[in-house]
N, C-alpha and C positions, 0 to 999 in steps of 0.2 A: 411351340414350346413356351408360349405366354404363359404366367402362371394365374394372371387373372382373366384368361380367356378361358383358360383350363379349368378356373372355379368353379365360372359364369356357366360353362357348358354340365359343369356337376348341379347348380342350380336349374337349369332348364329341365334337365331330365328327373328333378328333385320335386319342382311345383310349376313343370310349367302344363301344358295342355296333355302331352305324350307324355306320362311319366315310364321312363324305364330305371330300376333303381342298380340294375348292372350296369348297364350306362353310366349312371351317376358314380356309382362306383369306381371305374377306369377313368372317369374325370378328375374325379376329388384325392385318388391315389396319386396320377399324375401331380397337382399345384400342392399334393402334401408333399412328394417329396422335394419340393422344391422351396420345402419352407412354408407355407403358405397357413398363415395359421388358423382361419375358419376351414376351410376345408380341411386341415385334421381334427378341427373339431367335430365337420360333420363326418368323415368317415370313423371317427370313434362313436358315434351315435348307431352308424350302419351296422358295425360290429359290435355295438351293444343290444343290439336292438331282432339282429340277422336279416337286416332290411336289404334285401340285394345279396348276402356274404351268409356264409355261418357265424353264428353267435359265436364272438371268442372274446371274454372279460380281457383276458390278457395284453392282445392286439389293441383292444376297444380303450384298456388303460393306458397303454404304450401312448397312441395320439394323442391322449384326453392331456396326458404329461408334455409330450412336444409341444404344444396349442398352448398349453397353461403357462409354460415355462417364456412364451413370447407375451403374455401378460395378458392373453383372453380370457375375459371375467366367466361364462359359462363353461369354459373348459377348465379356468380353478374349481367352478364349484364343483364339476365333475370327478376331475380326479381326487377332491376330497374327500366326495362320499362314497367311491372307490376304498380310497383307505380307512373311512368309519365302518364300512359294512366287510371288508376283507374280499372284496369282487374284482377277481384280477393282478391281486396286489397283496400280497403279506398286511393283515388287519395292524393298522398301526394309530393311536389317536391324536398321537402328536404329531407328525405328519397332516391325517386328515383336519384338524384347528388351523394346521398354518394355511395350507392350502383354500380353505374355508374363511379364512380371514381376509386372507388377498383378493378372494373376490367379493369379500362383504365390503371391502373398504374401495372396490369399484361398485358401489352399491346395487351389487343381485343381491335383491329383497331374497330369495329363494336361501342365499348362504346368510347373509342378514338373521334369517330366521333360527338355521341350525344353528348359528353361532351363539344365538342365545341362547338354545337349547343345551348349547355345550356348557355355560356356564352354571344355567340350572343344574344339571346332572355333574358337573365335576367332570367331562370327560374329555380332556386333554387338553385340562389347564383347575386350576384350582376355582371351587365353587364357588361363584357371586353373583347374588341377585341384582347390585345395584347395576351391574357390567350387563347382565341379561335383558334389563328394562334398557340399557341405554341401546342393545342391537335390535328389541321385541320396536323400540320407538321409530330407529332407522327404516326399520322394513312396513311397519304399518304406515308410515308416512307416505309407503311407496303403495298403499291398498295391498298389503299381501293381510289377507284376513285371519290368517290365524296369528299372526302376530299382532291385529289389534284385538282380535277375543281374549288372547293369554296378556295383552299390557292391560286388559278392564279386567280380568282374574287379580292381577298384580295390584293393580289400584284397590281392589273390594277387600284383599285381602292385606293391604299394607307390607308389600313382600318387597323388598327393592327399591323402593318409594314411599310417600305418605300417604296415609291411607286415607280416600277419597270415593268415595260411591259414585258423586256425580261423575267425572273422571271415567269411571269406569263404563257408566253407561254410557259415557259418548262414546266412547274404543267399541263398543259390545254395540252399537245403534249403526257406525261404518262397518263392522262386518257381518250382521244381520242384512243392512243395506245392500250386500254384495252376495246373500242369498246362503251365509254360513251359518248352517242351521242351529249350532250349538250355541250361536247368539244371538238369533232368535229364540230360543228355548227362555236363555236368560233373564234376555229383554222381557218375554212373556213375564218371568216371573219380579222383574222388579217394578212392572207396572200393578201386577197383580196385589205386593206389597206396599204399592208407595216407595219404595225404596231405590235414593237417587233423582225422582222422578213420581208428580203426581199419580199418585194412582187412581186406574183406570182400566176396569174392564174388559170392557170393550176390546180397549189395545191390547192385551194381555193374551185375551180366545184371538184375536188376530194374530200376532205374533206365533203363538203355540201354533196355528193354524201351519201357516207356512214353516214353520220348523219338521209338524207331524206331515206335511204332505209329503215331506224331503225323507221319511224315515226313521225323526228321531224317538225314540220309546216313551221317554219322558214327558215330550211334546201329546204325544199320541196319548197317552194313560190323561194328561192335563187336559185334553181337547174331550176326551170321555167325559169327564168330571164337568165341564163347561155343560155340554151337550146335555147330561139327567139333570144338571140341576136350573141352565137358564140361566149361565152365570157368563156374563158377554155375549152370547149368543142366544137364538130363540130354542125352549127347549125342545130334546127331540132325542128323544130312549131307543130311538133304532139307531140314530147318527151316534150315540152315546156305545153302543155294542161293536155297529163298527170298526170306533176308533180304540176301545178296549180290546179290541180281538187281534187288530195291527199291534197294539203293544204288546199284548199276553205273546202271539207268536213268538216275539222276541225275547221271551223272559222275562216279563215285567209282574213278581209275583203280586203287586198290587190290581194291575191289570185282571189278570186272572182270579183274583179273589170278585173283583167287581163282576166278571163275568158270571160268577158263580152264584152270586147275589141275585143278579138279572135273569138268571134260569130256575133260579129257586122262587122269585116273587113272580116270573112272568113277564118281566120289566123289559118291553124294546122284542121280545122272544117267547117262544110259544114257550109255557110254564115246563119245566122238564127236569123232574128230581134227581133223574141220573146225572145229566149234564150238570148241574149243580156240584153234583160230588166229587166229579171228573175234576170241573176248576178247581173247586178247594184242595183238591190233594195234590191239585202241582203246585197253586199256590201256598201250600205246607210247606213242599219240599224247595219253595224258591222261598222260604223263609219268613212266610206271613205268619206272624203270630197270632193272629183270630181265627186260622183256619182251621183246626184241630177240634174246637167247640162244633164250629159247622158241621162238620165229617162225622162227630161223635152222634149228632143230633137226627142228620140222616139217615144212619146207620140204624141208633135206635128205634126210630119212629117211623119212617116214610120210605126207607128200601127193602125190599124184599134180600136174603142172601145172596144171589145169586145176582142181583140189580148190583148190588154193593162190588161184587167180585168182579164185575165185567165192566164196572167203571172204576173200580182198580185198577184191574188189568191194561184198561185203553191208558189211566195214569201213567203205571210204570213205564209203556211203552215211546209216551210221548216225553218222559223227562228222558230217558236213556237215549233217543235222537237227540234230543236239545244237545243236552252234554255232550254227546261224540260229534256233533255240526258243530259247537262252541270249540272243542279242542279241535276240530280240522286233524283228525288221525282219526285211526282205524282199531283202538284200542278195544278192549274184551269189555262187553256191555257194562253198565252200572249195575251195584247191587239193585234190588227194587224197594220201593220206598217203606217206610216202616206205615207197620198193620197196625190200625185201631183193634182190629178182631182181638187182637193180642197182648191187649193194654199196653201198645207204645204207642209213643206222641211226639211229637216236632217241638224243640225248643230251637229259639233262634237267639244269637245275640252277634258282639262286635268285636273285632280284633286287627291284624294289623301284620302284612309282610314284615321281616325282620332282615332276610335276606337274598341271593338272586335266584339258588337254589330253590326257594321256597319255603323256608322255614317258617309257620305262623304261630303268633302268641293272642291267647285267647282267654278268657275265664275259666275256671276251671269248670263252675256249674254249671256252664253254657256247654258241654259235651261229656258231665259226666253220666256215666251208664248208658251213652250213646253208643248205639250197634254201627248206625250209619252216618258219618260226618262228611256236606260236603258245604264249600266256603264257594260263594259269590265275589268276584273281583269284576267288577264293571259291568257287560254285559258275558264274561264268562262262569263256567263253574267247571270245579275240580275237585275230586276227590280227595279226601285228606284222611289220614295218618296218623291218629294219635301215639308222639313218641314218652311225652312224660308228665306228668301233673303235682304240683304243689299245692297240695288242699290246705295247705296251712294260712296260705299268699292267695291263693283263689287261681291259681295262676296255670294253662294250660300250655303247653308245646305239639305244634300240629307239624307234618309234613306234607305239603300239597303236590299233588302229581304232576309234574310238568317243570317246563324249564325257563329260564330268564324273565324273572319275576324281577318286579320292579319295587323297595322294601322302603318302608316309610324314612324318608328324608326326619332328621333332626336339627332344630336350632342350635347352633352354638354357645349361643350365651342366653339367659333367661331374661326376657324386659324389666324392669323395673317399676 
């Protein structure tokens, strides 16, 4: 009836040599109910998880609450993000801040970091960036890397703090350091610019390096760029294809223009006018504005009909997966992309979430007489909706398909 014998034995059967997690199970239930507060912490893990038990949010919150309420800092953060995500628990955000705060102020870098997140986004407590830097600094201090990427975001961009480049690249240099590729991307590029930090080459195709081998697009499209021209690295037009083909996969309509370039001159690949046509017309539809000359050019001069229609067609086919793998649903294919044959053309331009819904504002001449609208948010894309237009203002109103969009943050007061 020990309750720390009772742990010890849900430990054994947790990591020791024998693992059995029903075992550990009827361990860890015994010393919870006898109070025992890491052991309801971990059998709230087991019921989060269905490690040994069926998955039950409910049970899995019930503990994560006992545990938390005896002051265990991983079990605050748990049942806080219980209550941010609504897993288990009526979605509440004021609840999940307190809870999330109690264990940031036992400093889990892990609630350290939502917390700041909370303050960026306003959610369950009033918006402050200076409050955001102060938990973004607690938790990078602890190496949790996303909170030193987003404290050298904050420094670059003077959000919370004074604005500081160098600052930032040392934030962004500890979590490159710790293999976070989106500061490595960075880093690449403020070596690339001088900016923060001499610039240098060299460091730059190395950095982008390990960022693109990790997956990032950006990385990957920059390491193409390195590779045709011998800019940090030795050059080499097939490493150059590559790393543009890694990117274009992903949506990178720059990627994809470059490829289309490299099939049309021969460059890195055997010369091939079709494939040429193939990239430029995703890269149209992923928002390149050079491509549409390309495709026009082709069409003219160097494809036969029927060449032209069947690297259309491989076009259409491959933007409508991108799109439906991007939204992760099972939605009714995309329109197909708009026909040079039929004097239409890709215009692209910029605009901006308005709200969670998805509401977007846009220029007006950037979608007028357009059949087919769709908007790039990150690495997704979604169909949009034109609902109303001011051609007087320039000014569009789009509706994008999809839900809990995240809508451009405003300054409260204007600098001086």
């Amino acid at each position: 009836g020990d309750k720390e014998a009772q742990f010890g034995m849900g430990l054994k059967y947790t990591l020791g040599d024998e693992k059995d997690p029903v075992q550990a199970i009827a361990w860890f239930q015994k010393a919870a109910e006898q109070g025992h507060p890491i052991a309801q912490y971990f059998l709230g893990l087991s019921y989060k998880a269905g490690d040994g038990v069926a998955i039950d949010p409910a049970k899995a919150a019930d503990w994560f609450r006992k545990s938390a309420e005896q002051g265990f800092k991983d079990a605050q953060f748990e049942i806080g993000s219980c209550y941010a995500y609504g897993t288990g628990v009526e979605k509440d955000a004021d609840q999940a801040f307190a809870w999330l705060r109690k264990a940031a102020e036992q400093k889990s870098a892990k609630a350290q970091y939502i917390l700041a997140e909370c303050y960026v986004n306003g959610v369950g407590v009033d918006e402050d960036l200076a409050q955001a830097v102060v938990w973004y600094r607690k938790a990078a201090e602890q190496d949790d890397a996303r909170s030193q990427h987003n404290l050298g975001i904050f420094y670059a961009n003077g959000e919370g703090v004074e604005k500081d480049i160098g600052q930032a690249v040392v934030w962004w240099r500890k979590a490159a350091e710790q293999g976070f590729n989106a500061s490595q991307q960075v880093l690449g590029d403020c070596y690339a610019k001088g900016d923060g930090i001499g610039k240098d080459l060299v460091q730059a195709a190395a950095w982008w390096r390990k960022a693109a081998e990790q997956g990032n697009a950006s990385a990957q499209n920059n390491m193409g760029v390195c590779c045709a021209t011998g800019t940090g690295v030795e050059k080499d037009l097939v490493q150059s294809v590559y790393w543009w083909s890694k990117a274009a996969e992903q949506g990178s309509g720059n990627a994809q223009f470059a490829l289309g370039q490299c099939y049309l001159d021969g460059a890195g690949v055997v010369q091939d006018d079709s494939q040429a046509c193939f990239h430029f017309l995703i890269a149209g539809a992923l928002g390149s504005p050079n491509a549409a000359d390309k495709i026009n050019r082709l069409r003219d001069e160097r494809l036969s009909a029927n060449e032209y229609k069947n690297a259309k067609r491989q076009a259409d086919e491959w933007v409508n997966a991108f799109c439906k793998g991007s939204r992760n649903d099972t939605s009714e294919p995309y329109a197909a992309l708009p026909d040079p044959m039929h004097d239409e053309f890709t215009a692209s331009g910029t605009g901006f979430v308005i709200n969670s819904d998805g509401y977007f504002l846009t220029c007006a001449h950037v979608v007028e007489d357009s059949r087919i609208i769709m908007v790039h948010l990150g690495a997704k894309t979604y169909p949009a909706k034109l609902i109303c237009v001011d051609v007087g203002n320039d000014i569009a109103l789009l509706k994008l398909d999809g839900t809990n969009f995240h809508p451009l943050a405003f300054a409260r007061d204007i600098p001086q």
